[in-house]
N, C-alpha and C positions, 0 to 999 in steps of 0.2 A: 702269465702276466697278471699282475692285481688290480682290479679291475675298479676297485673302493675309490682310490684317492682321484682316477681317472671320472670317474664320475661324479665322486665331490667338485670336481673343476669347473667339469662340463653345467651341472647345477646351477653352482657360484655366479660362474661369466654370465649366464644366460639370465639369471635375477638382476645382477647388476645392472644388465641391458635394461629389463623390464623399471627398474627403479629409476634411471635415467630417465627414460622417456617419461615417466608416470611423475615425478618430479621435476623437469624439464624448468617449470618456470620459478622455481625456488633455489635451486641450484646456481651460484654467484656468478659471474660470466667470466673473472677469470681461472675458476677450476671448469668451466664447461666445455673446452678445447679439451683439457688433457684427461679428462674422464671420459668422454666420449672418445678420447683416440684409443685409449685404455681400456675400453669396454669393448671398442670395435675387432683389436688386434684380440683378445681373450675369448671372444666368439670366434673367430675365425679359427683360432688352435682347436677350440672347443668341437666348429663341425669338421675340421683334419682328423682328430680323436675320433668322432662318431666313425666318420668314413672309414679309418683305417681300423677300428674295431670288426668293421660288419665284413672286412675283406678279411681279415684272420680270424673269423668266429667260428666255421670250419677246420678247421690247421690243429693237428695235433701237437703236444706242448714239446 
C-alpha cells in the first residue's frame, strides 16, 4: 500500500483543524458550521488511517 498520499491527508486534516481553531474568531460565522463539520469528519478518517495503518504495519504485502 502507498503510504505517501495517505499521509499527505492525515497532515492536511490535522492543520486544518489547528487553523480553525487558531483563527476561530476571524472566520465569518456562516462558513464556521461547515468547516468545522469538514474538519471534524477529515480528522476522524485521518485517526481511522493512523489506526488501521499500525494494525497492518506488520502484514506482509
Amino acid at each position: 500500500m502507498e503510504y505517501n498520499s495517505t499521509l499527505i491527508f492525515i497532515i492536511s486534516a490535522f492543520c486544518l483543524g489547528a487553523v480553525l481553531i487558531m483563527m476561530k474568531n476571524s472566520v465569518p460565522q456562516k462558513l464556521k458550521r461547515g468547516l468545522a463539520g469538514t474538519a471534524a469528519v477529515m480528522i476522524l478518517i485521518a485517526f481511522i488511517l493512523i489506526v488501521y495503518s499500525l494494525f497492518t504495519m506488520g502484514s506482509s504485502p
